[in-house]
C-alpha positions as CSV (number, residue, x, y, z in Angstrom):
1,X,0.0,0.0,0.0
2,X,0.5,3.5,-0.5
3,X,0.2,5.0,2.8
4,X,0.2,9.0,3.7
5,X,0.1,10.3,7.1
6,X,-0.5,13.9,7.9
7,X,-0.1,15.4,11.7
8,X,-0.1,19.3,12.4
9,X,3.4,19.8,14.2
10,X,6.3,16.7,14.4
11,X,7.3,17.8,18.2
12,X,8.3,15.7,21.2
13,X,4.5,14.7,22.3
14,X,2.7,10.7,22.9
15,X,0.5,11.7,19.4
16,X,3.6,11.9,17.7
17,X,5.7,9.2,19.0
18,X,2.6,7.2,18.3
19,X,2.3,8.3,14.4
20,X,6.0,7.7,13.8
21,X,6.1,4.2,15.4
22,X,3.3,3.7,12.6
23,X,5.2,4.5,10.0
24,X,8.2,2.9,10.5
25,X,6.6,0.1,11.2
26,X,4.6,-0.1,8.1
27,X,7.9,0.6,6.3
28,X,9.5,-2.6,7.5
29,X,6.4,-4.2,6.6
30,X,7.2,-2.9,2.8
31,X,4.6,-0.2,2.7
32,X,5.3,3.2,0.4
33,X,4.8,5.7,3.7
34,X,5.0,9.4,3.9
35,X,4.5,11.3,6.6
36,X,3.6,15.3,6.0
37,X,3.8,17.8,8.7
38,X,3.4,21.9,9.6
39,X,6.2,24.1,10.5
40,X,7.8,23.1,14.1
41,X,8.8,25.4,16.5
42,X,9.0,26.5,20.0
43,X,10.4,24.6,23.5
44,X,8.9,21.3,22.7
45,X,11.2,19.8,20.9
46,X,11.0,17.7,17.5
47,X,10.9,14.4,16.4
48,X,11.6,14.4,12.8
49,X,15.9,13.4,13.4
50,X,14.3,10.2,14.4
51,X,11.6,9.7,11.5
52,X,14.5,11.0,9.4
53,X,17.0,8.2,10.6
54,X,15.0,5.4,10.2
55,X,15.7,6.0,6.1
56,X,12.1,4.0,5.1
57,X,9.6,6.7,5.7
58,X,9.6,10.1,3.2
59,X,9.0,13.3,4.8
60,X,7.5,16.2,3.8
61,X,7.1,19.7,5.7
62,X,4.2,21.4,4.3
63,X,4.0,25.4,4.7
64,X,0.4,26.2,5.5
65,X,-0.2,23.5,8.4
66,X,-0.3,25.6,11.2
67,X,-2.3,24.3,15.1
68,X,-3.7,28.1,15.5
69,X,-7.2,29.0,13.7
70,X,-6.4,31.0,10.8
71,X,-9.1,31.3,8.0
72,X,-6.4,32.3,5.0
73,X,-3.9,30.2,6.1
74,X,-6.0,26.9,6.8
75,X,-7.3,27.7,3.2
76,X,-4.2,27.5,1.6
77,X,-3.7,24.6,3.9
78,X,-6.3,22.6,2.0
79,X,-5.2,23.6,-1.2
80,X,-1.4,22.5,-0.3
81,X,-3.1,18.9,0.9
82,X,-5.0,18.5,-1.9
83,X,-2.5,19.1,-4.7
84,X,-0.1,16.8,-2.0
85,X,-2.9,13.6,-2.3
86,X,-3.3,14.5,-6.2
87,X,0.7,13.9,-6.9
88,X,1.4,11.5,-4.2
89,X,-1.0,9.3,-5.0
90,X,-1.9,7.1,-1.7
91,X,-4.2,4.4,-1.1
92,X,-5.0,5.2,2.6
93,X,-4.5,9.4,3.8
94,X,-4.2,8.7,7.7
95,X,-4.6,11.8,9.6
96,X,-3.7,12.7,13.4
97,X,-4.3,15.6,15.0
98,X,-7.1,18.2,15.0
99,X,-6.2,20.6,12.3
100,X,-4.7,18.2,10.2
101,X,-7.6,15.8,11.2
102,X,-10.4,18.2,9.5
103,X,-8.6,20.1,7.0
104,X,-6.7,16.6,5.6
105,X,-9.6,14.6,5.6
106,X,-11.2,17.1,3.9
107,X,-8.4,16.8,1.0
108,X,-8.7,13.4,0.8
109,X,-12.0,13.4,0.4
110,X,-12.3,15.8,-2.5
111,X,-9.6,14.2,-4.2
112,X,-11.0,10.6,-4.1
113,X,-12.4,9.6,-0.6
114,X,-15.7,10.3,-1.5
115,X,-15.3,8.3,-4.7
116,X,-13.6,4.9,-3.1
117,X,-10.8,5.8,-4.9
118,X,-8.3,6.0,-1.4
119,X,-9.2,5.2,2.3
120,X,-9.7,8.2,4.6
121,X,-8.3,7.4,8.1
122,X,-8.9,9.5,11.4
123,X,-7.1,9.0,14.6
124,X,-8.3,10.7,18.2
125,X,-5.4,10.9,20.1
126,X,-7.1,13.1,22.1
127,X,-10.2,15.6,21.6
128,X,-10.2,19.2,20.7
129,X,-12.7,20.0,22.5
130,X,-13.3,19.9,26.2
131,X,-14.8,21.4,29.7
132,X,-11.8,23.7,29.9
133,X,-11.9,25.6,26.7
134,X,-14.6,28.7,25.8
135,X,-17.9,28.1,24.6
136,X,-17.4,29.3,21.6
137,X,-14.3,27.4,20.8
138,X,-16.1,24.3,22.0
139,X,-19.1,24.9,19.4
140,X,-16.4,25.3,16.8
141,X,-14.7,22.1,17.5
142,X,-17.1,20.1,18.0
143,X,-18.7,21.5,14.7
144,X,-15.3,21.2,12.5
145,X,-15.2,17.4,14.2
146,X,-18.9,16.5,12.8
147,X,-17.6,18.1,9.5
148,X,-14.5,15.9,9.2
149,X,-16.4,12.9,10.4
150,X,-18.4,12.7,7.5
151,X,-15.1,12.4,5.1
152,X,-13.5,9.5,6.2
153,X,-14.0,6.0,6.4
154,X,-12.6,4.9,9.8
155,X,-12.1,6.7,12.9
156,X,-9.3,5.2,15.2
157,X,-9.5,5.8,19.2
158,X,-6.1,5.0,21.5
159,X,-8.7,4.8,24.2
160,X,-12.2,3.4,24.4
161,X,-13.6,6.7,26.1
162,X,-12.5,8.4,22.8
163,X,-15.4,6.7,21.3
164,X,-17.5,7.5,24.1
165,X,-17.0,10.9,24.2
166,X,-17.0,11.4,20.7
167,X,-20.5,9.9,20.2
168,X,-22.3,11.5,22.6
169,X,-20.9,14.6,20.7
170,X,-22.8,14.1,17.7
171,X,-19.2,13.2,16.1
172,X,-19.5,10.1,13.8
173,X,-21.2,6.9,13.6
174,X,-20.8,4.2,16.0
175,X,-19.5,1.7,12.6
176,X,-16.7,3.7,11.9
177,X,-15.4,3.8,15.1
178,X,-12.6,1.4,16.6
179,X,-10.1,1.3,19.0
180,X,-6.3,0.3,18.5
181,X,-4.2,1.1,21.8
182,X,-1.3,4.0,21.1
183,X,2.0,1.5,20.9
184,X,5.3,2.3,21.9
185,X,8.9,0.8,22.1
186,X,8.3,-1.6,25.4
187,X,11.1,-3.6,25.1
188,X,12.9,-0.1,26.2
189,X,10.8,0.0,29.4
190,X,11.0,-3.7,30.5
191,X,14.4,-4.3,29.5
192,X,16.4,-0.4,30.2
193,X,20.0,-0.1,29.7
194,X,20.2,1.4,33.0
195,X,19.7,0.6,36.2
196,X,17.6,2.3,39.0
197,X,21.1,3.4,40.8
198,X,23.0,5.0,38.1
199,X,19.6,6.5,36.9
200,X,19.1,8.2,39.8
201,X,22.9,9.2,40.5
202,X,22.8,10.8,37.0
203,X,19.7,12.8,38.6
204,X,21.4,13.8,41.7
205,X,18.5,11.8,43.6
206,X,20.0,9.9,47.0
207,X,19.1,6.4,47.8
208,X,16.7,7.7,50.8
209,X,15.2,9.7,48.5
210,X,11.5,9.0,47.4
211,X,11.0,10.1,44.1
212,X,7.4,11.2,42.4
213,X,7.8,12.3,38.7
214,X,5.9,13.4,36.0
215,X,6.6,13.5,32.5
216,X,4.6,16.2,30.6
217,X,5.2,19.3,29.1
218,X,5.7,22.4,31.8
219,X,1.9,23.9,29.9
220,X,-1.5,24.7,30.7
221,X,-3.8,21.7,31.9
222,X,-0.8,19.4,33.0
223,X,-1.4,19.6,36.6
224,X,2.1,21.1,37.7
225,X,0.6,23.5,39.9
226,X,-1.6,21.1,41.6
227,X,1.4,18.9,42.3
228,X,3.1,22.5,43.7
229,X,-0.8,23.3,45.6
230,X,-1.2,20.1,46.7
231,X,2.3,18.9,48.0
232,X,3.9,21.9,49.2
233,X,3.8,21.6,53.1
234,X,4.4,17.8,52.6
235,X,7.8,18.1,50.7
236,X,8.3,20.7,53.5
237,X,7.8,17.9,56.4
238,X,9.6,15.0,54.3
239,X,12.6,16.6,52.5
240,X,13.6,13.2,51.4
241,X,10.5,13.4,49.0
242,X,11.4,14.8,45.5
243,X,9.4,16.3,42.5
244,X,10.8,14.8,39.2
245,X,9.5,17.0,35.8
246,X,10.7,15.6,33.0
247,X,10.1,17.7,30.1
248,X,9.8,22.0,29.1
249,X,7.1,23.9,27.6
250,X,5.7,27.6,27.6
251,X,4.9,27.5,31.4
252,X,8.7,26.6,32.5
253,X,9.8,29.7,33.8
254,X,6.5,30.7,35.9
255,X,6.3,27.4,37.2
256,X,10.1,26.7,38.2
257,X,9.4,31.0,39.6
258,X,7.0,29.0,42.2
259,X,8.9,26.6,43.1
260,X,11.7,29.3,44.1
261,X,9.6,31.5,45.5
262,X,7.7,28.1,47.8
263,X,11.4,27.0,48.5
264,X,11.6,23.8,46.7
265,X,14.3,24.5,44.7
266,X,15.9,21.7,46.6
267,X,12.5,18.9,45.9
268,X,11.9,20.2,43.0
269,X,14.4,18.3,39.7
270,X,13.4,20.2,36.1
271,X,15.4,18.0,33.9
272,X,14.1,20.1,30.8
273,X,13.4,19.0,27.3
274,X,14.5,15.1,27.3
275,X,14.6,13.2,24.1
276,X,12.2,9.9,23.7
277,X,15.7,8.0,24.1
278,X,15.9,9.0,27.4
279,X,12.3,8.4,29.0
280,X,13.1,5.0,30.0
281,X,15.7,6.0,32.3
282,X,13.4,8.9,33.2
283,X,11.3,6.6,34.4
284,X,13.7,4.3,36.4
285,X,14.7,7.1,38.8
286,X,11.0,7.1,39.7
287,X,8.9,5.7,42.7
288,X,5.8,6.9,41.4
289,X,4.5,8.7,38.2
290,X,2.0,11.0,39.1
291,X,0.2,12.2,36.1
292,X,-2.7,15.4,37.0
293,X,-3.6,15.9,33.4
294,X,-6.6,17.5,33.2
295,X,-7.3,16.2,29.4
296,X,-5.9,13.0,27.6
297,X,-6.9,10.6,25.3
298,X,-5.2,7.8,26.5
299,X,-1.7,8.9,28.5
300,X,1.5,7.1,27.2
301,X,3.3,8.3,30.2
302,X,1.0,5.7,31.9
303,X,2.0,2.8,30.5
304,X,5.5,3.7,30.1
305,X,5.5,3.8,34.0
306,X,3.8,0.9,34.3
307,X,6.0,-1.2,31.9
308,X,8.9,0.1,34.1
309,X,7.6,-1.3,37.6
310,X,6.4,2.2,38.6
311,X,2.7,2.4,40.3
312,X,0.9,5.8,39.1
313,X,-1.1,8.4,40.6
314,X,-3.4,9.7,38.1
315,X,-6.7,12.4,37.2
316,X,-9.7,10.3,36.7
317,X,-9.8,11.8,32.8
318,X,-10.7,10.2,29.5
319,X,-8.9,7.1,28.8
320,X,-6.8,7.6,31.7
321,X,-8.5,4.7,33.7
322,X,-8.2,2.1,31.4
323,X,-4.3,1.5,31.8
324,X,-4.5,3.2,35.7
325,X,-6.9,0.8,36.9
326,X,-8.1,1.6,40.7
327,X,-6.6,-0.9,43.3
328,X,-4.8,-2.6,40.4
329,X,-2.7,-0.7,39.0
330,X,-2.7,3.0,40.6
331,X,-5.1,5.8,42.7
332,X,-7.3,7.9,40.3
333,X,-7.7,11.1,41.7
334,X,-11.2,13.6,40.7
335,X,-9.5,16.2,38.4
336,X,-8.5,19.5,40.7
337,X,-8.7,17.5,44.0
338,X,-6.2,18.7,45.5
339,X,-6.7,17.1,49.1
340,X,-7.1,13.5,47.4
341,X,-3.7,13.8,45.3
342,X,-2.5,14.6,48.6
343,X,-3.8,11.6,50.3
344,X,-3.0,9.0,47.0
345,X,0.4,10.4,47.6
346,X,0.8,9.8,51.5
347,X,-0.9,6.6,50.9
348,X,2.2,5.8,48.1
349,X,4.6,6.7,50.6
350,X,4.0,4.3,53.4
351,X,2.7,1.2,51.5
352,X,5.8,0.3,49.3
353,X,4.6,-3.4,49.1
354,X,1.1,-2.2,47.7
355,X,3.1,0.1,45.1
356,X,5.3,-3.1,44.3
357,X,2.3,-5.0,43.2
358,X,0.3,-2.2,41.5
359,X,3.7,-1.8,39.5
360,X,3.8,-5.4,38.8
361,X,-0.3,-5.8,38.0
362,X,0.5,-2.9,35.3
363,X,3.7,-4.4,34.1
364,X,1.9,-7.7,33.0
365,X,-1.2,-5.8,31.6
366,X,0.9,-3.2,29.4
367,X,3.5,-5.7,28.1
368,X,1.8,-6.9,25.2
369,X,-1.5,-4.6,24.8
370,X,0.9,-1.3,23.9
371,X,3.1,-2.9,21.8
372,X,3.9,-1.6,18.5
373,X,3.9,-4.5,16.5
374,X,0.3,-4.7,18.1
375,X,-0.7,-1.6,17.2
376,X,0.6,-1.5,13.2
377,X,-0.8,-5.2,13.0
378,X,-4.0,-3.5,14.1
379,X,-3.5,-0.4,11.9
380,X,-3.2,-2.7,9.0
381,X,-6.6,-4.2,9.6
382,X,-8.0,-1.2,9.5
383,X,-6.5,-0.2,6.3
384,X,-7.5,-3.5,4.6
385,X,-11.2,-3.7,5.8
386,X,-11.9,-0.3,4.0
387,X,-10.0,-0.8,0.7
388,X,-11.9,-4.0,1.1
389,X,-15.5,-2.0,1.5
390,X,-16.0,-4.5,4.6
391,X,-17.2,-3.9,7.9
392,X,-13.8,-2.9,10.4
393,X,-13.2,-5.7,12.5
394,X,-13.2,-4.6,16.4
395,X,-10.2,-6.0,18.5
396,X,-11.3,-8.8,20.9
């Protein structure tokens, strides 16, 4: 197959990580795979030295794909797509992403979706529109998601909420939905090249330490200053308790300003922006990942603790629960509940054998269900049910 992926902006994020595991692996599988993308820029980093070194996947940076709303620009935007699908010539267009998820679906489309011609692929990694955002901007998104649902063939959730969510929006019909779990590298997680010692030597962490990280960007909605709300008299009493962030973003300096000002510099460990490379070690200096996202789809930082022996604290969101699974595999914590991520925490802190088997419950659950050969076996399914006109076949 001919297979072209679009996503808005190739920066360090689990939508992205996710989309280039895909097409590598659909390369190896001796797939013609493209991946197009919008300018990238600002603190979060980029992934496309990785897509770039794998050698079996083309890239293509398109001018016009940009994550803001601009009328004149999103225009050209479509434009750019559709002359893109028109020369390319794929079987399946696969999009990720909001903007690239409504304005390349509606390229594909108009240039042979409608028809049969090509499949028209959608995956929610997460959705545009939620509790937190303005009216207005909720109508539009929800409204631009109804639009793009009727110009594709298959809609792909990495969580089963996804579909929920996106139902009871008015967005698609149930058939086109199904769900294929985001997959990532595990072998890195349950097999690192470092051990919990030198990982957390490299950190500057002590062996008495008791470490709860997070790994998100330092941005709006990502629950950094809940952790700093919720925890600071406690890393106060217990100075032995440290704050691991893993990752940068637009909030860094305010935050990091708080955590000066609160006296934490200390608790507190910023590593900055860390390459995908790296999270596995990230991971191996931790106790427990706490995760206060107020939005997700489904949280790869989840799983990646889990695979790693790490027991999680997270915000009952989305598809959050379905790899933090209450008393089996972490504490889910009511979004903004500051006294109860206070509590999960304490209650983390003095029972290390109930975080051993949480950690070891998640471990077996994530080992094979993330996997990435699981999730492009699953991807191809897809892909082959619609060029096939059949119904899509649901994982069981």
């Amino acid at each position: 197959m001919r297979i072209l992926h679009i996503s808005t902006r190739l920066i360090l994020g689990g939508s992205q990580e996710n989309t280039i595991l895909s097409c590598e692996g659909q390369a190896d599988l001796g797939h013609t795979v493209a991946l197009a993308f919008g300018p990238i820029f600002g603190p979060e980093g980029s992934l496309l030295d990785r897509i770039e070194s794998h050698g079996g996947v083309e890239t293509i940076q398109t001018r016009f794909l940009e994550r803001e709303l601009k009328p004149v620009t999103d225009l050209r935007c479509y434009r750019e797509l559709r002359r893109l699908i028109r020369v390319w010539k794929p079987d399946i267009v696969h999009t990720h992403s909001s903007k690239a998820g409504v304005i390349g679906r509606a390229a594909a489309w108009k240039e042979g979706g409608a028809a049969a011609k090509l499949g028209v692929v959608h995956t929610i990694h997460g959705l545009p529109y939620h509790p937190y955002q303005s009216a207005l901007k909720h109508r539009i998104y929800i409204t631009a998601e109804r639009f793009a649902a009727r110009r594709c063939h298959a809609i792909i959730c990495v969580a089963d909420a996804m579909t929920t969510q996106s139902l009871a929006a008015g967005v698609g019909r149930p058939e086109q939905y199904v769900t294929v779990r985001s997959g990532m590298e595990t072998h890195t997680f349950l097999d690192p090249s470092i051990t919990r010692e030198a990982a957390r030597r490299e950190l500057s962490i002590e062996p008495g330490d008791l470490v709860f990280g997070t790994v998100a960007r330092l941005a709006e909605l990502k629950g950094h200053d809940d952790l700093l709300d919720a925890l600071g008299d406690a890393l106060k009493e217990h100075p032995n308790w440290k704050l691991l962030w893993v990752g940068d973003g637009w909030w860094a300096d305010r935050l990091l300003g708080r955590v000066r000002e609160m006296g934490l510099t200390s608790q507190v460990i910023s590593t900055g922006l860390v390459p995908p490379a790296d999270i596995p070690k990230m991971m191996q200096a931790m106790d427990v990942l706490i995760h206060p996202s107020y939005r997700e789809g489904l949280p790869r930082t989840v799983p990646q603790a889990l695979l790693s022996d790490v027991p999680v604290i997270a915000y009952d969101v989305d598809g959050t629960r379905e790899a933090c699974i209450p008393d089996q595999t972490g504490i889910l914590v009511k979004p903004g509940d500051l006294p109860a991520l206070r509590d999960a925490v304490v209650w983390m802190a003095t029972h290390e054998d109930e975080r051993s088997r949480l950690a070891q419950t998640g471990r077996a659950l994530c080992e094979e269900e993330y996997a990435a050969p699981k999730m492009v076996e699953r991807l191809e399914q897809v892909y082959e049910d619609i060029l096939a006109g059949r119904p899509l076949r649901q994982p069981g």
